[in-house]
Backbone bond lengths (Angstrom), bond angles and torsions (degrees), N, CA, C in turn:
res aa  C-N    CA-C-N  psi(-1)  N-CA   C-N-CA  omega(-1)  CA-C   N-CA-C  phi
1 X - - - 1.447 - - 1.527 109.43 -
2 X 1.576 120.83 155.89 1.420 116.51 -157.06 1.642 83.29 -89.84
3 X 1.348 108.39 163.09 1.670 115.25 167.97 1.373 111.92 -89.82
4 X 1.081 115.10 -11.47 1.786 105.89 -176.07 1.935 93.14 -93.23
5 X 1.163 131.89 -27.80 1.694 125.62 179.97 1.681 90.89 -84.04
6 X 0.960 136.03 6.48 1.874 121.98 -165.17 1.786 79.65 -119.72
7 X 1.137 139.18 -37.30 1.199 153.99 -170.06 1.781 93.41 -74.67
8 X 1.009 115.27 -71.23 1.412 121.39 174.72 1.331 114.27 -48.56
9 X 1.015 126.60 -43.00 1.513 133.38 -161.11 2.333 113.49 -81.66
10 X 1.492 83.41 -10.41 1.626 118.63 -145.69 1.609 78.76 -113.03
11 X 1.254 131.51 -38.53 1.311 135.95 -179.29 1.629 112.33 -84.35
12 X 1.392 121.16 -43.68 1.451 139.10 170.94 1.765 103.13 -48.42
13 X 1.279 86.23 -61.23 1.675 77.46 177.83 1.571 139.85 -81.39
14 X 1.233 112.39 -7.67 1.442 130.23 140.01 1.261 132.31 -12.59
15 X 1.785 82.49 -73.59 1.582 122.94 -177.80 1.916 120.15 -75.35
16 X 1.152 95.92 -23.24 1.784 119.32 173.32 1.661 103.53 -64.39
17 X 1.414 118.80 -50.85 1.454 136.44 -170.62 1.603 111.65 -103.49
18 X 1.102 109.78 28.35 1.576 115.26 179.70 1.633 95.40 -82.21
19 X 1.767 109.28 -58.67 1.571 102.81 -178.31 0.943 146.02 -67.66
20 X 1.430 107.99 -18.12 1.450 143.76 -174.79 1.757 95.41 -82.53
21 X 1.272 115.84 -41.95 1.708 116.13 173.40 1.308 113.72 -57.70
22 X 1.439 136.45 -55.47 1.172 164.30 -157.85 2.179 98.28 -72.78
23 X 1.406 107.81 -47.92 1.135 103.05 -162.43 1.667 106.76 -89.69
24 X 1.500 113.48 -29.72 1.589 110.34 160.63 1.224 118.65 -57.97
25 X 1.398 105.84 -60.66 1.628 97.56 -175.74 1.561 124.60 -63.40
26 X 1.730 103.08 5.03 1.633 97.50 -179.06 1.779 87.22 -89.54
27 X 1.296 115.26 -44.38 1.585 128.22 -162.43 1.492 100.68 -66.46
28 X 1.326 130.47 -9.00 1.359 140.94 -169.37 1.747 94.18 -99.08
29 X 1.201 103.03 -54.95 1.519 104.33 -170.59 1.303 128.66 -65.97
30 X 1.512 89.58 -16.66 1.944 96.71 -178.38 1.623 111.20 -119.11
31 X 1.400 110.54 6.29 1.337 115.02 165.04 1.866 104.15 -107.75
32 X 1.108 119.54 -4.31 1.230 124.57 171.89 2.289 104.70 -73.65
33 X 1.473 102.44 -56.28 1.102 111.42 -167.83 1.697 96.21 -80.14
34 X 1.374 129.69 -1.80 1.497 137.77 -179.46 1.643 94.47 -81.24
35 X 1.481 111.26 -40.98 1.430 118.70 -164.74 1.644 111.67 -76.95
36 X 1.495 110.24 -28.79 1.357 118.02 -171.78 1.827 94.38 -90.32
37 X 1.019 99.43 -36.29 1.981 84.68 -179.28 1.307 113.21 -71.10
38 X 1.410 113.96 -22.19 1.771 110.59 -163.48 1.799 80.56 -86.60
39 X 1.463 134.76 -68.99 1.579 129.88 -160.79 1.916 109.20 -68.24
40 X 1.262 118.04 -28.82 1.398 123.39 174.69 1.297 124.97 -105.19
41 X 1.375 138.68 22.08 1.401 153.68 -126.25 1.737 81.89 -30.48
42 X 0.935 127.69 96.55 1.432 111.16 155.09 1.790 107.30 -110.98
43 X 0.926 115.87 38.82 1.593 122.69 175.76 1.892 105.57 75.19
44 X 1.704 82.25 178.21 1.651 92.65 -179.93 1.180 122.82 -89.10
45 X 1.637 113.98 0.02 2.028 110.98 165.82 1.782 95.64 -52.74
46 X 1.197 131.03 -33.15 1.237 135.01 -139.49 1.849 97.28 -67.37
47 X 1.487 102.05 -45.41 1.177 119.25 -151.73 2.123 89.61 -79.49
48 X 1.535 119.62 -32.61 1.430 108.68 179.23 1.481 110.18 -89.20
49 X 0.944 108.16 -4.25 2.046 111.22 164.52 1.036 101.63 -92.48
50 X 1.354 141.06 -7.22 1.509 120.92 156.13 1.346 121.64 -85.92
51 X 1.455 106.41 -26.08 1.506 112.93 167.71 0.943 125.91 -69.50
52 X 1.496 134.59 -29.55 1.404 138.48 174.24 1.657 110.53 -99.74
53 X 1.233 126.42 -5.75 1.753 131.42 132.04 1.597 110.53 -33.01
54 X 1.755 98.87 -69.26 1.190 104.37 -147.63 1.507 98.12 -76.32
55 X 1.520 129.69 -55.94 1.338 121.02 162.55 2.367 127.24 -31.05
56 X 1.548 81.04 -26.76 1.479 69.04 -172.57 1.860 98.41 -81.87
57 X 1.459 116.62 -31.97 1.197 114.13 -172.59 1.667 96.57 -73.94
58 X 0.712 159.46 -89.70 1.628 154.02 167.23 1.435 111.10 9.69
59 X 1.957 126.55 -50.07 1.565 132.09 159.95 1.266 90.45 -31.23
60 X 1.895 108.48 -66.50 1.817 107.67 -148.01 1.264 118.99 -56.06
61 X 1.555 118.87 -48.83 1.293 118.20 165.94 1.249 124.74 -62.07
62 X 1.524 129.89 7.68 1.605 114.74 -169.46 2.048 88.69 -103.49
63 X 1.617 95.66 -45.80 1.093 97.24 -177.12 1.998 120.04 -51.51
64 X 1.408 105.40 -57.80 1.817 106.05 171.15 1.339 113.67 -55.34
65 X 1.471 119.84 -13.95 1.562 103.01 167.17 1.490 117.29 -89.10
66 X 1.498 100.25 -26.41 1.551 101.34 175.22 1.592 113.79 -74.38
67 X 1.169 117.65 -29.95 1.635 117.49 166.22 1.499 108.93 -73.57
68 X 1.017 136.09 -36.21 1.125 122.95 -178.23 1.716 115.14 -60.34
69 X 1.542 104.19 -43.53 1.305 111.58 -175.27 1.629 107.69 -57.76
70 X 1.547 109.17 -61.13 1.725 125.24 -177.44 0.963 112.80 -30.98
71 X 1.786 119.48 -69.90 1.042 123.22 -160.08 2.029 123.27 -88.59
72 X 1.311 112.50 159.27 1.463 92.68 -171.83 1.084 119.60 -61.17
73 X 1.675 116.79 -162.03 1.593 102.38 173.56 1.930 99.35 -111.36
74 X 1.306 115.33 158.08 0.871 126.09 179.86 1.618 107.98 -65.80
75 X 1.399 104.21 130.48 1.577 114.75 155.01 1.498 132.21 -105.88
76 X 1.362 123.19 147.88 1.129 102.65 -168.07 1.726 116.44 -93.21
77 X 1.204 90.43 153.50 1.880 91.00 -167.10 1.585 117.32 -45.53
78 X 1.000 108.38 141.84 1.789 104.70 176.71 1.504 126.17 -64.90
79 X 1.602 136.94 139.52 1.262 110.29 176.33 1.971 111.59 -91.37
């Protein structure tokens, strides 16, 4: 198989699970802070700091997959 279509193909699917990344880790983040208000009553700020956790960690991963894809891949220096 050629490496530049296995490279491509390796990139497609990346890009397939970008939204699907973004929407767990928001549903992760606000059922995380759902879990700490219902066992720690520490109120309902609890439950939108998990949502904007989980949304900000979902940015992080959309963004390192999109850099990963963009940019080339590293080679290692020549001796």
């Amino acid at each position: 198989m050629d490496k530049g279509k296995l490279s491509t193909s390796a990139n497609l699917l990346r890009l397939s699970t970008l939204g699907i990344n973004f929407v767990l880790t928001t549903f992760l983040g606000a059922g995380a802070g759902w879990l700490l208000n219902r066992f720690l009553h520490w109120g309902p700020w609890v439950i939108i700091a998990g949502l904007l956790v989980g949304i900000f960690a979902g940015y992080y991963l959309m963004i390192g997959d999109i850099r990963a894809i963009t940019l080339p891949p590293k080679t290692p220096p020549k001796p």
